[in-house]
C-alpha positions as CSV (number, residue, x, y, z in Angstrom):
1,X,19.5,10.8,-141.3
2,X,19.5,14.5,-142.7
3,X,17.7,17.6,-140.7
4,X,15.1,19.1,-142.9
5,X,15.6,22.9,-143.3
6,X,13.5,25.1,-141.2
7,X,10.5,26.9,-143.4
8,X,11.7,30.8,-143.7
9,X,8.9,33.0,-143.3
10,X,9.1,33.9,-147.0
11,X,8.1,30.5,-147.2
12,X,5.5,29.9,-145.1
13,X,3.2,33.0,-146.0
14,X,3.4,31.9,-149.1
15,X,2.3,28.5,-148.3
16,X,-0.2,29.7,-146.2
17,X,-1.4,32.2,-148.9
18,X,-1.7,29.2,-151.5
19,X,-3.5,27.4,-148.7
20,X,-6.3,30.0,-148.7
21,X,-6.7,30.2,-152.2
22,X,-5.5,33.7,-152.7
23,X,-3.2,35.5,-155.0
24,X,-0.4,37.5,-153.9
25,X,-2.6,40.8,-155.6
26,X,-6.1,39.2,-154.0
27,X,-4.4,39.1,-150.6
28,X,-2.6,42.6,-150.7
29,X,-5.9,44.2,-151.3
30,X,-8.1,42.0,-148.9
31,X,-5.3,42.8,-146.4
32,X,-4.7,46.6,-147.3
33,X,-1.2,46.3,-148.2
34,X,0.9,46.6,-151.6
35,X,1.3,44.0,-153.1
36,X,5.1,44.8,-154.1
37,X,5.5,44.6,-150.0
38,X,3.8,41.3,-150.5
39,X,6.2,39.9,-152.7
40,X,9.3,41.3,-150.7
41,X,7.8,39.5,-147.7
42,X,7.6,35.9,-149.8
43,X,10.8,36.4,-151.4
44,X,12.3,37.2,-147.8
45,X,13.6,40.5,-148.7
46,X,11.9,41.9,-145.9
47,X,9.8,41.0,-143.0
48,X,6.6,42.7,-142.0
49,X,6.0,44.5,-138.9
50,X,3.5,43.2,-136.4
51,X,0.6,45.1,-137.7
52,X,0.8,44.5,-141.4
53,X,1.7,40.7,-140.4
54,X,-2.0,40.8,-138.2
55,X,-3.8,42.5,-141.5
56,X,-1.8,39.3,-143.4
57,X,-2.9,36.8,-140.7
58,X,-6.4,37.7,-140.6
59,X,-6.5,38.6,-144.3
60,X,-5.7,34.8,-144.3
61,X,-7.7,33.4,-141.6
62,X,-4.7,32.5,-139.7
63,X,-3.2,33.3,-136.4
64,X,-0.2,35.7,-135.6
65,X,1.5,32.2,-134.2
66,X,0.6,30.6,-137.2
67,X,1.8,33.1,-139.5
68,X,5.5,33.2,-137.6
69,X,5.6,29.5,-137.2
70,X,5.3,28.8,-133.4
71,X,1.3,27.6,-133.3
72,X,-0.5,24.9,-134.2
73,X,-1.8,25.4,-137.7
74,X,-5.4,24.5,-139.0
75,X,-6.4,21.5,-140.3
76,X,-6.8,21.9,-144.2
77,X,-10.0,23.4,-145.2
78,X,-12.3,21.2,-147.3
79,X,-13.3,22.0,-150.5
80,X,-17.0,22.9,-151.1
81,X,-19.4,20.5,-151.4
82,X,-17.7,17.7,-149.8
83,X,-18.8,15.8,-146.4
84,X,-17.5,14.5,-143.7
85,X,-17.6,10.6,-144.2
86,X,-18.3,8.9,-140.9
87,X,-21.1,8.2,-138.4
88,X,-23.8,10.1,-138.1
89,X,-25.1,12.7,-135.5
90,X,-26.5,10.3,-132.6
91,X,-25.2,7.1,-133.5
């Protein structure tokens, strides 16, 4: 059975950027960074430092943890409009 490669950061902001429904300029501005650092950080050219990655996180609506990869992450979000199917309140 082959081990599946770990998600590089690069990767996972991404990911989590898509998740939110941003784009790499929508989330440079809503986090206060440029978005060329943006793209070095998905590409894995660089790495943030703590406090742009805690703009990013919250920028995203995500956790520090979840951001580096060590916490549990969300459940996705659901679109708008949809319900929860299942019982209802007091049954």
């Amino acid at each position: 059975m082959a081990r599946q490669r770990a998600e590089t950061m690069g990767e996972r902001f991404q990911r989590l950027r898509l998740a939110a429904g941003l784009s790499q300029s929508q989330l440079a501005r809503k986090a206060g960074v440029p978005v060329g650092t943006l793209k070095n950080w998905e590409q894995g050219k660089r790495e943030p430092l703590l406090g742009a990655a805690a703009k990013v996180a919250v920028a995203m609506g995500v956790s520090l943890d979840v951001l580096a990869g060590l916490g549990p992450e969300p459940p996705p979000a659901e679109p708008p409009g949809e319900k929860r199917k299942g019982r209802k309140r007091g049954e």
